[in-house]
C-alpha positions as CSV (number, residue, x, y, z in Angstrom):
1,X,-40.6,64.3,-89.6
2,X,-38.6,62.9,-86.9
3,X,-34.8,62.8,-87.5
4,X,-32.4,59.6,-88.5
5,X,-31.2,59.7,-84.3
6,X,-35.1,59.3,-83.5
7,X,-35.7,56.3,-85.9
8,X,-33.1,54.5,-85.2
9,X,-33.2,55.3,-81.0
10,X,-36.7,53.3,-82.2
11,X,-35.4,50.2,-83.7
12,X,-33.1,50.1,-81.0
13,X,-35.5,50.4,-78.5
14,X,-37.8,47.8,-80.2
15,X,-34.7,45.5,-80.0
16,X,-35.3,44.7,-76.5
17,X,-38.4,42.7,-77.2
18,X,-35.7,39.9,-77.8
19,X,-33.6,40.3,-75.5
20,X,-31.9,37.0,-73.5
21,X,-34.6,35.1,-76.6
22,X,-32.1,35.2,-79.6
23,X,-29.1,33.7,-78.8
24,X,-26.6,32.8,-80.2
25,X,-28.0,35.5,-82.6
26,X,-28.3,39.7,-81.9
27,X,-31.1,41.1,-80.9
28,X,-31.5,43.4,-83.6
29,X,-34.4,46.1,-84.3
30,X,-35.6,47.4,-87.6
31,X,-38.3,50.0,-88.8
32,X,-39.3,50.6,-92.2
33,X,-40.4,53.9,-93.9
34,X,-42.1,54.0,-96.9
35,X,-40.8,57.4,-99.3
36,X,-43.1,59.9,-97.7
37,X,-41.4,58.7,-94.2
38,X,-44.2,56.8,-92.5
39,X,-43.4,53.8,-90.2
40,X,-45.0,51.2,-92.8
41,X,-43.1,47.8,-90.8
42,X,-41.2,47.2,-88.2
43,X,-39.6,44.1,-86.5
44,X,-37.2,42.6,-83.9
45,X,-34.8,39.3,-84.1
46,X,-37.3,36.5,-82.9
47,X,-36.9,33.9,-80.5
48,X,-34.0,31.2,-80.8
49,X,-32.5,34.0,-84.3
50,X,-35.1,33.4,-86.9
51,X,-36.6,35.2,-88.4
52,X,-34.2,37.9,-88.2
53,X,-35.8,42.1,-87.8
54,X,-35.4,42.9,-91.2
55,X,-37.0,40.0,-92.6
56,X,-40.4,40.5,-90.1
57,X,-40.4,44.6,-91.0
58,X,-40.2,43.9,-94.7
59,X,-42.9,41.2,-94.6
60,X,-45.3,43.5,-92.7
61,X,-44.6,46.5,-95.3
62,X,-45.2,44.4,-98.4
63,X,-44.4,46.8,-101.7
64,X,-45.1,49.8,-99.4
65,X,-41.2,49.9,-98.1
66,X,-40.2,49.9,-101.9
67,X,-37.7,53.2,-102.2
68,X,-38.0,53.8,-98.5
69,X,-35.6,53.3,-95.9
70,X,-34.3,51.0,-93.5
71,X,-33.4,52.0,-89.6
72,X,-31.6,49.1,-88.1
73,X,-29.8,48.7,-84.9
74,X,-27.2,46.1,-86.6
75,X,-25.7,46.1,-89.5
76,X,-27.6,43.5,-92.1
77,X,-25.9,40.0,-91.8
78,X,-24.1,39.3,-95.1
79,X,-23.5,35.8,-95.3
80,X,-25.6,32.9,-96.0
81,X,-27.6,30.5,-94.0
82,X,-29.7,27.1,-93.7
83,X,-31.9,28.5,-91.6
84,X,-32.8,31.8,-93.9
85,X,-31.9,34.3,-96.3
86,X,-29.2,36.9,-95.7
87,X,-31.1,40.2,-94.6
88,X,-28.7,42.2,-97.1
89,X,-30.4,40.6,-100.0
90,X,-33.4,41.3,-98.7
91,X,-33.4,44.7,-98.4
92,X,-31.8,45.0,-101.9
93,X,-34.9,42.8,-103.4
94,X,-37.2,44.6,-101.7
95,X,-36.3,48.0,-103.0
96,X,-34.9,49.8,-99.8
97,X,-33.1,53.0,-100.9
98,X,-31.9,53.8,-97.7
99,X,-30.2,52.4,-94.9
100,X,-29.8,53.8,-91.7
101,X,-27.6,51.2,-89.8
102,X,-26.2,52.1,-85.8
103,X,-23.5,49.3,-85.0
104,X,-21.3,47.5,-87.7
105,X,-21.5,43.4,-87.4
106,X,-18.2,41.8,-85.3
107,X,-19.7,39.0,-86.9
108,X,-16.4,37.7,-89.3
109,X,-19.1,36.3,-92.2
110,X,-20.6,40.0,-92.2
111,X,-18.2,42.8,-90.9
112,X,-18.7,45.4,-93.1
113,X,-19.6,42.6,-95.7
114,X,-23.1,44.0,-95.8
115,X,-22.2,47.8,-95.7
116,X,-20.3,47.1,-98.9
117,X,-23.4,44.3,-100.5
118,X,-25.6,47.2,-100.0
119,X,-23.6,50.3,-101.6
120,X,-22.8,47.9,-104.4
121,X,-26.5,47.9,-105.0
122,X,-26.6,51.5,-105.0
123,X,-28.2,51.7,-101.8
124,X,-27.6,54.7,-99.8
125,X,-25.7,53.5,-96.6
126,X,-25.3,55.7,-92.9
127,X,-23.7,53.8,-90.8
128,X,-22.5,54.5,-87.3
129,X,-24.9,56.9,-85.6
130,X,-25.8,55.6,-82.0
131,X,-23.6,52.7,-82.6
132,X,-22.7,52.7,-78.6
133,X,-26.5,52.5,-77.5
134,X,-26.8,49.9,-80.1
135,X,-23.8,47.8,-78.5
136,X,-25.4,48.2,-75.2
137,X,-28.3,47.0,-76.3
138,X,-26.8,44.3,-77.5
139,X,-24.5,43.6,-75.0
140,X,-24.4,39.3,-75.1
141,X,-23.6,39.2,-78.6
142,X,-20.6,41.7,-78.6
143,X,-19.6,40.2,-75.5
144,X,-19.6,36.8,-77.4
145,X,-17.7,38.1,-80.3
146,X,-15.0,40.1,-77.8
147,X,-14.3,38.3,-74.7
148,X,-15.9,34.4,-75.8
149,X,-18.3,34.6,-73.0
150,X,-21.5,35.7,-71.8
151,X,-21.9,39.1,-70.3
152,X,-21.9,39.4,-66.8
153,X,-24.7,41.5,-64.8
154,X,-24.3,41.8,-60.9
155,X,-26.9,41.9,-58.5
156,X,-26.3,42.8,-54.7
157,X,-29.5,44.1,-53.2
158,X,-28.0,46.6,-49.5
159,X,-28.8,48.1,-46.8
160,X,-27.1,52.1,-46.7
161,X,-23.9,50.7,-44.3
162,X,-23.6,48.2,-47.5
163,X,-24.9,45.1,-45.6
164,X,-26.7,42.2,-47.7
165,X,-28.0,40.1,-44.4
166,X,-28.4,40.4,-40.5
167,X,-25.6,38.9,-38.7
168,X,-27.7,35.8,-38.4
169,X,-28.1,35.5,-42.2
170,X,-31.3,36.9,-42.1
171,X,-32.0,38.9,-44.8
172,X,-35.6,38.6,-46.2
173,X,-35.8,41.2,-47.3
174,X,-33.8,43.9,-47.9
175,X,-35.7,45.9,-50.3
176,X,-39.2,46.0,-50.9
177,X,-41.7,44.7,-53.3
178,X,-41.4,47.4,-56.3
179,X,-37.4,46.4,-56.6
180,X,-38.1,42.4,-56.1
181,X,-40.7,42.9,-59.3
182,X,-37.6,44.3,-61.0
183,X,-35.4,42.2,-60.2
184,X,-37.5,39.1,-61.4
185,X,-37.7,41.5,-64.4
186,X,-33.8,40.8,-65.0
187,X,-34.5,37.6,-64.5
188,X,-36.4,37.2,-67.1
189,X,-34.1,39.0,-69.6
190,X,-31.0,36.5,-69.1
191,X,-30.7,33.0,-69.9
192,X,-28.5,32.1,-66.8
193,X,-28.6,33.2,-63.0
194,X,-25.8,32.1,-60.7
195,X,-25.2,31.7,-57.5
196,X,-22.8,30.3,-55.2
197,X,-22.8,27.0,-53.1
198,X,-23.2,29.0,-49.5
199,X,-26.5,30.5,-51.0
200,X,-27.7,27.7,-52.2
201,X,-27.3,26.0,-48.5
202,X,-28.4,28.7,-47.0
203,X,-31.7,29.9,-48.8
204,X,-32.1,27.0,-51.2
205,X,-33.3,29.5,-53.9
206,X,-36.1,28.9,-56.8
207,X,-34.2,31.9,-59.2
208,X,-37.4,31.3,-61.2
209,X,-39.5,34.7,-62.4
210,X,-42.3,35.4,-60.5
211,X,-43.9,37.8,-62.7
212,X,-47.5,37.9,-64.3
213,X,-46.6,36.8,-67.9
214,X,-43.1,35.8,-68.0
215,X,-43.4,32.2,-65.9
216,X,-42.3,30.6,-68.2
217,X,-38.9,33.1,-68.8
218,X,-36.7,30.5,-66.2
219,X,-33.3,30.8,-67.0
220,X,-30.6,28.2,-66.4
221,X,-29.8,27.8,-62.8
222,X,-25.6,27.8,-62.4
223,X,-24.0,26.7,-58.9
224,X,-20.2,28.6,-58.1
225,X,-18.3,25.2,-56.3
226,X,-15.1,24.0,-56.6
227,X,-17.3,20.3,-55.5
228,X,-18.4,18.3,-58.3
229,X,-21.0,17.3,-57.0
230,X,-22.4,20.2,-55.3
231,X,-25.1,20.9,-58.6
232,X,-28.3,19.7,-58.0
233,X,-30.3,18.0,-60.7
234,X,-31.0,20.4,-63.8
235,X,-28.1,23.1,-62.6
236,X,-24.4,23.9,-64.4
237,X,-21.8,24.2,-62.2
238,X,-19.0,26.0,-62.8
239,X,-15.8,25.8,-60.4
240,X,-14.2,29.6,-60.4
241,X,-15.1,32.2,-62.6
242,X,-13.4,33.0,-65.8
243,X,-13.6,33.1,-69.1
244,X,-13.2,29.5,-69.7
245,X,-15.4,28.4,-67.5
246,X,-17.5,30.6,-68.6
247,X,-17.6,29.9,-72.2
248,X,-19.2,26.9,-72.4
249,X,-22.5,28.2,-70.9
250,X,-25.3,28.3,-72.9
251,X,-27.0,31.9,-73.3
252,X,-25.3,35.2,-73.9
253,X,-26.2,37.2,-70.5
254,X,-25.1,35.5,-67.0
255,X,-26.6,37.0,-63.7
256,X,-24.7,36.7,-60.6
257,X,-27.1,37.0,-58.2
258,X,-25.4,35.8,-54.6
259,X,-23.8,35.9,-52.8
260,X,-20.9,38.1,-50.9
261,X,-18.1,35.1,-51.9
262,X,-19.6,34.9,-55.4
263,X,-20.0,38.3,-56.3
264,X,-16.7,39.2,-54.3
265,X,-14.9,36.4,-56.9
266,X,-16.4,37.7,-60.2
267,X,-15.6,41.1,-59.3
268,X,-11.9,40.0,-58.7
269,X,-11.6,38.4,-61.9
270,X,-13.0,41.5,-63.5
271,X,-16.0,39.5,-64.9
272,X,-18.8,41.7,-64.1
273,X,-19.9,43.9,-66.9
274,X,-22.5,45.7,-65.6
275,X,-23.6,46.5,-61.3
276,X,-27.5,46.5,-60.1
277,X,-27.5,48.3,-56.9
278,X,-30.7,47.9,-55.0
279,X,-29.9,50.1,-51.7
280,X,-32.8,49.8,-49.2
281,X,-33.2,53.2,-46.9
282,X,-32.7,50.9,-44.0
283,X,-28.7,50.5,-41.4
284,X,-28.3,47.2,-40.4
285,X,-25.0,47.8,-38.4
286,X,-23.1,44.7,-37.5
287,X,-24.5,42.5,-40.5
288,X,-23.3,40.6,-43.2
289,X,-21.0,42.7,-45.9
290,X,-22.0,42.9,-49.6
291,X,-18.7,41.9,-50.6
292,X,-15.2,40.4,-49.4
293,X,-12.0,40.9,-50.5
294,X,-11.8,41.4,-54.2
295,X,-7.9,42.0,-54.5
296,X,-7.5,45.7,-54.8
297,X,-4.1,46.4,-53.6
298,X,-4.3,49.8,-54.0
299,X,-7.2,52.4,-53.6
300,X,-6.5,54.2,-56.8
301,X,-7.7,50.5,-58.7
302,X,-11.0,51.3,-57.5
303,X,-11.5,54.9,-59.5
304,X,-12.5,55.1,-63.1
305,X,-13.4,51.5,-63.6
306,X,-17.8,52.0,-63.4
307,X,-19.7,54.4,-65.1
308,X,-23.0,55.4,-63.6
309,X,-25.8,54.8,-66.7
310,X,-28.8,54.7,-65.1
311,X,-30.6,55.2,-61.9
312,X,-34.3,54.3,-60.6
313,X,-36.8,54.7,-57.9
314,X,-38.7,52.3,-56.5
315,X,-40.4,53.9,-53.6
316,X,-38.8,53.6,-51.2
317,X,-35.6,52.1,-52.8
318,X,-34.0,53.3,-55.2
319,X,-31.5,51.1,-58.5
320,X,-28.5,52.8,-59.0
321,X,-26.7,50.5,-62.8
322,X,-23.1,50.9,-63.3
323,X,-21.4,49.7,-66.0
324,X,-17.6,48.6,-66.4
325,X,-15.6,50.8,-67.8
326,X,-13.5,49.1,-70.9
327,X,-11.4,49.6,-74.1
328,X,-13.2,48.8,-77.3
């Protein structure tokens, strides 16, 4: 039988299948096993929060999760709502002995709320285990709860001397199809892309996903201009980054995705949360710089802020993701 780490690296993994879709709700993950410890349902927060994972895992498994256990990514929301039942009282009514739970709830209504619901129904409660991949995973919604904004993902696709253009402004393209399909692939998973105003003039961009499937996965278009009325129709506009101006945007995960003057401000203001590094295998020499000036003072700012968490190939480029390194 596979352990609780494995069934609950599931649900967090089956999480995913809402991500940038469930706003201003997480995107949780849930699997159900009946007593002998088969899989018997399994579900994920749906688009715009509703229905929530635990309520689609226990309608698939019917009576057959009755005594089982619960693996879910979040803990079970606690507090009442219009638009459907509280998932802790679902589990209860439904019989789950068990529940395996990997992040606690910075939700106020719910924050431990649920934990303590559960146990008082003499449910068996774990909670804790992967609780870090389960905040990545979920990275809007904490980022909501802590900081009152969306979280930030940075895109800069470079040459190996760090270059994002000839000296002309040419720069289609830097990498090659494989990383441009994953790219549009973030796209899709974020409800706003940004870019600023020289980009737009220059390159006039779509930022729409061009990928088999997922057309319809456009997220809100956001202009960086201190002009107010530099937006075209349909577009936000925000004037500098920060966490007020950021707020008010709809959607929990932002892309930045050009270029040098916008990526170099939200990395001064210590906005980005996590780095996508496409680097081509291709010098430029003499061409337009990734990034300007983004206030380091001192070289030893630049160590031990990013943590390398993933890297992939995409013959022949290759993704290296960093993330910010933070306090909880």
């Amino acid at each position: 039988m596979a352990s609780d780490s494995a069934w609950l690296a599931a649900a967090i993994a089956l999480s995913q299948r809402g991500f940038g879709l469930t706003a201003p709700n997480p995107n949780v993950g849930c699997i159900l096993l009946d007593t002998a410890g088969r899989a018997v349902g399994r579900g994920w927060t749906q688009p715009g929060g509703r229905p929530h994972a635990e309520a689609m895992a226990l309608e698939q498994a019917g009576d057959a999760a009755r005594g089982g256990t619960a693996y879910v990514s979040l803990e079970p929301c606690a507090h009442d709502s219009t638009r459907g039942p509280c998932c802790t009282e679902l589990l209860i009514a439904a019989g789950i002995a068990r529940v395996v739970i990997a992040a606690t709830d910075p939700d106020e209504r719910t924050n431990g709320a649920g934990i303590a619901r559960l146990k008082d129904a003499g449910v068996e409660v774990q909670a804790g285990l992967l609780a870090d991949e389960a905040r990545r995973a979920m990275a809007g919604f904490f980022a909501r709860r802590a900081q009152g904004r969306p979280f930030v993902t940075l895109k800069l696709a470079l040459s190996l001397d760090g270059c994002i253009a000839m000296a002309d402004g040419t720069s289609r393209w830097i990498t090659g199809a494989a990383a441009r399909a994953h790219a549009h692939l973030e796209r899709a998973r974020h409800e706003l892309i940004l870019v600023g105003s020289g980009t737009l003039d220059a390159d006039q961009p779509l930022l729409d996903v061009r990928l088999p499937g997922l057309y319809a996965r456009r997220p809100v278009r956001v202009l960086l201009s201190g002009r107010p009325d530099a937006a075209p129709e349909g577009w936000l506009r925000i004037a500098a980054p920060g966490d007020t101006a950021l707020a008010p945007l709809p959607g929990d995960h932002l892309l930045v995705e050009g270029g040098a003057g916008a990526a170099s401000s939200f990395l001064a203001a210590d906005l980005v949360d996590r780095l996508l590094l496409y680097r081509a295998p291709i010098l430029i020499g003499g061409g337009k710089p990734g990034l300007a000036d983004i206030g380091l003072v001192d070289l030893a700012q630049a160590h031990g802020r990013w943590r390398l968490a993933d890297t992939r190939d995409f013959a022949p480029d290759r993704l290296e993701v960093y993330e910010r390194v933070r306090a909880h």
